[in-house]
C-alpha positions as CSV (number, residue, x, y, z in Angstrom):
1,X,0.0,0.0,0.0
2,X,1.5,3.3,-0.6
3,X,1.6,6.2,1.6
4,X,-2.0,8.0,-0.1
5,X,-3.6,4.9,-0.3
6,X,-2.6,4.5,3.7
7,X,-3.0,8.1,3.9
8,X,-6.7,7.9,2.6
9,X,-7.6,4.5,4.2
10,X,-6.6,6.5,7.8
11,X,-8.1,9.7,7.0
12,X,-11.1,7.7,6.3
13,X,-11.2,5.5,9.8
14,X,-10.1,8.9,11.9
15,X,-13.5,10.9,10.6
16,X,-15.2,8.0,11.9
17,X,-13.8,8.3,15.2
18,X,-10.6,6.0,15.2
19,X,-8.3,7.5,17.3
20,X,-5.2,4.9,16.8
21,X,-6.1,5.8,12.7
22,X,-5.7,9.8,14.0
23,X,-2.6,9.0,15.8
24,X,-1.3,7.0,13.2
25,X,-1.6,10.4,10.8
26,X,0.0,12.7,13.4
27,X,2.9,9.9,13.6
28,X,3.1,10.1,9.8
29,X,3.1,13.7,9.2
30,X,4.8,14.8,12.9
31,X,8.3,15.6,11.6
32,X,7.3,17.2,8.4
33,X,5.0,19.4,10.4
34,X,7.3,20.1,12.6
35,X,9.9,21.1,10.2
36,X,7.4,23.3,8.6
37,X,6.2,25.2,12.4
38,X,10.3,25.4,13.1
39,X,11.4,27.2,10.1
40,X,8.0,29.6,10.5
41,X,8.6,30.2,14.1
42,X,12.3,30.3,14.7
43,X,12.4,28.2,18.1
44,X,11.5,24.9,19.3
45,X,9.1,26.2,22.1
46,X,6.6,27.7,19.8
47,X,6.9,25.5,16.8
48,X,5.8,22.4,19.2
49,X,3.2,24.6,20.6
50,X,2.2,25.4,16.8
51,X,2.1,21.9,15.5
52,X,-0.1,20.5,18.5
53,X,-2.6,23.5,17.4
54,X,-2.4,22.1,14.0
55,X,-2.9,18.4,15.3
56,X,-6.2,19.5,17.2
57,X,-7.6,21.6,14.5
58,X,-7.2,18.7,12.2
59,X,-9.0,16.2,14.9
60,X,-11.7,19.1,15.7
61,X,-12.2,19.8,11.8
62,X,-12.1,16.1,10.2
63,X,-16.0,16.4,10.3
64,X,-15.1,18.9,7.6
65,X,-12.4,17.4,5.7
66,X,-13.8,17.2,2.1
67,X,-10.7,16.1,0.2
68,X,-10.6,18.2,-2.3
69,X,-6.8,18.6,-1.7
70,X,-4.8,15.8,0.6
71,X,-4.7,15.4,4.4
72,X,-1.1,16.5,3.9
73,X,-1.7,19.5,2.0
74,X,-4.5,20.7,4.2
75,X,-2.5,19.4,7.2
76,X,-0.1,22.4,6.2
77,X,-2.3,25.0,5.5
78,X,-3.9,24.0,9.5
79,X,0.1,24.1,10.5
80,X,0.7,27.5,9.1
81,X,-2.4,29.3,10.1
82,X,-1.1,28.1,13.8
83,X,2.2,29.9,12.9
84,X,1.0,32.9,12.2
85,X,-1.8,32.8,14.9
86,X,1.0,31.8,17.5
87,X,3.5,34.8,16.1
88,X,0.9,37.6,16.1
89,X,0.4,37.0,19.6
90,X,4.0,37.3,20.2
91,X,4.1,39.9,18.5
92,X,1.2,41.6,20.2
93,X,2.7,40.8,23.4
94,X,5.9,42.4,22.6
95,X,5.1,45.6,21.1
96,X,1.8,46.1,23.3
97,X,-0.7,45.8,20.2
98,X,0.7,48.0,18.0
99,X,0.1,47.8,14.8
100,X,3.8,43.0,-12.3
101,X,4.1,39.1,-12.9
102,X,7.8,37.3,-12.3
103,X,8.1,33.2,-13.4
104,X,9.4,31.6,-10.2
105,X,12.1,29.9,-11.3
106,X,13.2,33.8,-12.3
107,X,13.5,35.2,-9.0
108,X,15.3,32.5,-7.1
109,X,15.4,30.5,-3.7
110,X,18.5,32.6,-2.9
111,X,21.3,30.4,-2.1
112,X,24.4,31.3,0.0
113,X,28.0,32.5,-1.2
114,X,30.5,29.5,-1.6
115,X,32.2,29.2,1.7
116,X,36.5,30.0,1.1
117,X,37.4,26.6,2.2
118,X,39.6,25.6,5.3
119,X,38.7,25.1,8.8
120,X,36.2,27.7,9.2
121,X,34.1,26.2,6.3
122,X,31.8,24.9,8.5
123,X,31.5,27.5,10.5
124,X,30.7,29.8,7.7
125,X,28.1,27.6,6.6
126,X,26.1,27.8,9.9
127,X,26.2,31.3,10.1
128,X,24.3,31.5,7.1
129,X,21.8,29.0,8.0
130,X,20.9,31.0,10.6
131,X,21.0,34.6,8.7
132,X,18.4,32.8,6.4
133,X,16.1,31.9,9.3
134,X,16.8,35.4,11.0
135,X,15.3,36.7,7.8
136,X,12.9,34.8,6.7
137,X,11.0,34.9,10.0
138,X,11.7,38.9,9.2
139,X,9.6,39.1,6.5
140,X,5.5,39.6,6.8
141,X,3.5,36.9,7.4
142,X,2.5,36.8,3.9
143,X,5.6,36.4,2.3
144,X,6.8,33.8,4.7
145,X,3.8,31.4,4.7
146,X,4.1,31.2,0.9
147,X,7.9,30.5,1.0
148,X,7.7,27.9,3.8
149,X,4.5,26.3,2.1
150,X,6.9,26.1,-1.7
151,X,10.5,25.6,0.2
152,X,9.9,24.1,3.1
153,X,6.4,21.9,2.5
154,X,7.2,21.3,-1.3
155,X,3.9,22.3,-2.1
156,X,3.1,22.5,-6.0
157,X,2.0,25.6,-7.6
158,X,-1.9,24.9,-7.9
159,X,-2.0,23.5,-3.9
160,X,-0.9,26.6,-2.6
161,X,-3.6,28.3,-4.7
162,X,-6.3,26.2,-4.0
163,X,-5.3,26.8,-0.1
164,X,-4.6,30.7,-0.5
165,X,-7.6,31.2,-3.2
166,X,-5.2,32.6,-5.5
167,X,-4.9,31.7,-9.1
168,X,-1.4,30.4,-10.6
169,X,-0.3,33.5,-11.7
170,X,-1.1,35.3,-8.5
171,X,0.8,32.0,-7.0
172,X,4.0,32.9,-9.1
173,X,4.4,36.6,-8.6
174,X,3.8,36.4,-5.3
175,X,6.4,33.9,-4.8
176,X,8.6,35.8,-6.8
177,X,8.3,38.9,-4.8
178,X,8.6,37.4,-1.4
179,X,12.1,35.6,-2.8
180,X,13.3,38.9,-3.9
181,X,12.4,40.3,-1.0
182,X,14.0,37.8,1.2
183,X,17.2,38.3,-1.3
184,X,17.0,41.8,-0.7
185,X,17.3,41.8,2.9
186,X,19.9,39.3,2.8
187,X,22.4,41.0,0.8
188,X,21.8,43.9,2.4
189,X,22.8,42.5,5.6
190,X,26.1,40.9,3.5
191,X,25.2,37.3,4.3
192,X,24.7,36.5,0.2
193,X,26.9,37.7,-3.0
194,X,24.5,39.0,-6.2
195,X,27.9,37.1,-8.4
196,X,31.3,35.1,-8.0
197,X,34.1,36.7,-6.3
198,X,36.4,35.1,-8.8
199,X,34.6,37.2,-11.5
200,X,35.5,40.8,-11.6
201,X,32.6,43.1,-12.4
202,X,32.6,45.6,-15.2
203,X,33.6,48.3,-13.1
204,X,36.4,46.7,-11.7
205,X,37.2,45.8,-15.8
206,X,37.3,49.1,-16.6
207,X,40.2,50.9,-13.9
């Protein structure tokens, strides 16, 4: 049996009140949900606290599970609605409750510099891991639910717009914006380079 045969057979025996077939789906989908509330919410705390939001709204709402997408798919859309419920409270908390069409593959997941080499290699590495979290979970709640929902979920194109209501081009330029504007900020910040070091710009050509 493969995994959405398995995935429909338990779906199926949950709505009618199997709670081994729900807690066989949460042990399925745990560490991709996970994964998914992590990268949203930056620490461990809150993404656990996320993802058992998502598990319970999943149990509470099965009633109303129509599969028109997968369990999986709406599984993620439950997972990052929690995110971003969970992070506007922060939010709220800490401030006091105060307030053109791109092809995806155009704008780019951007992608960080080569490291040098050498001991610090690895060190260099993991500073950039974390720059790209620090600045993803910068970016609006917008921009970062449809990132983590193509990068980190591996949602297709026509899933995220069936869960967003948006249509496939809205779906593309969207994405494309909120990679150029992840790009912007980390460039900006010097944690990516826009070419090679080994290639000299036209500027440099020209002295």
């Amino acid at each position: 049996m493969n995994e959405q045969s398995r995935e429909q057979q338990l779906v199926s025996a949950a709505r009618d009140g199997d709670m081994d077939a729900f807690e066989a789906l949460v042990h399925l989908y745990e560490k991709r949900v996970f994964a998914l509330t992590l990268r949203m919410c930056g620490n461990p705390e809150d993404a656990a606290e996320a993802a058992q939001e998502a598990f319970l709204a999943a149990w509470q709402g099965l009633a109303f599970f129509r599969g028109e997408a997968s369990f999986s798919t709406w599984l993620y859309r439950l997972a990052s609605n929690a995110c971003i419920d969970l992070l506007r409270r922060r939010k709220r908390r800490q401030e006091g409750e105060a307030p053109h069409s791109l092809d995806d593959e155009e704008a780019g997941w951007p992608e960080p510099a080569a490291p040098g080499g050498g001991p610090e290699e690895e060190l260099e590495q993991k500073e950039r891991r974390q720059a790209l979290e620090r600045e993803l979970r910068a970016l609006p709640d917008h921009q970062r639910e449809i990132l983590v929902m193509r990068e980190v979920s591996g949602l297709s194109y026509q899933e995220i717009g069936e869960l967003l209501s948006l249509d496939l081009g809205t779906v593309k330029s969207r994405l494309a914006r909120a990679r150029l504007a992840l790009k912007k900020r980390l460039l900006e910040n010097g944690n990516f380079f826009t070419q090679s070091a080994s290639k000299p710009s036209e500027e440099t050509k020209r002295r």
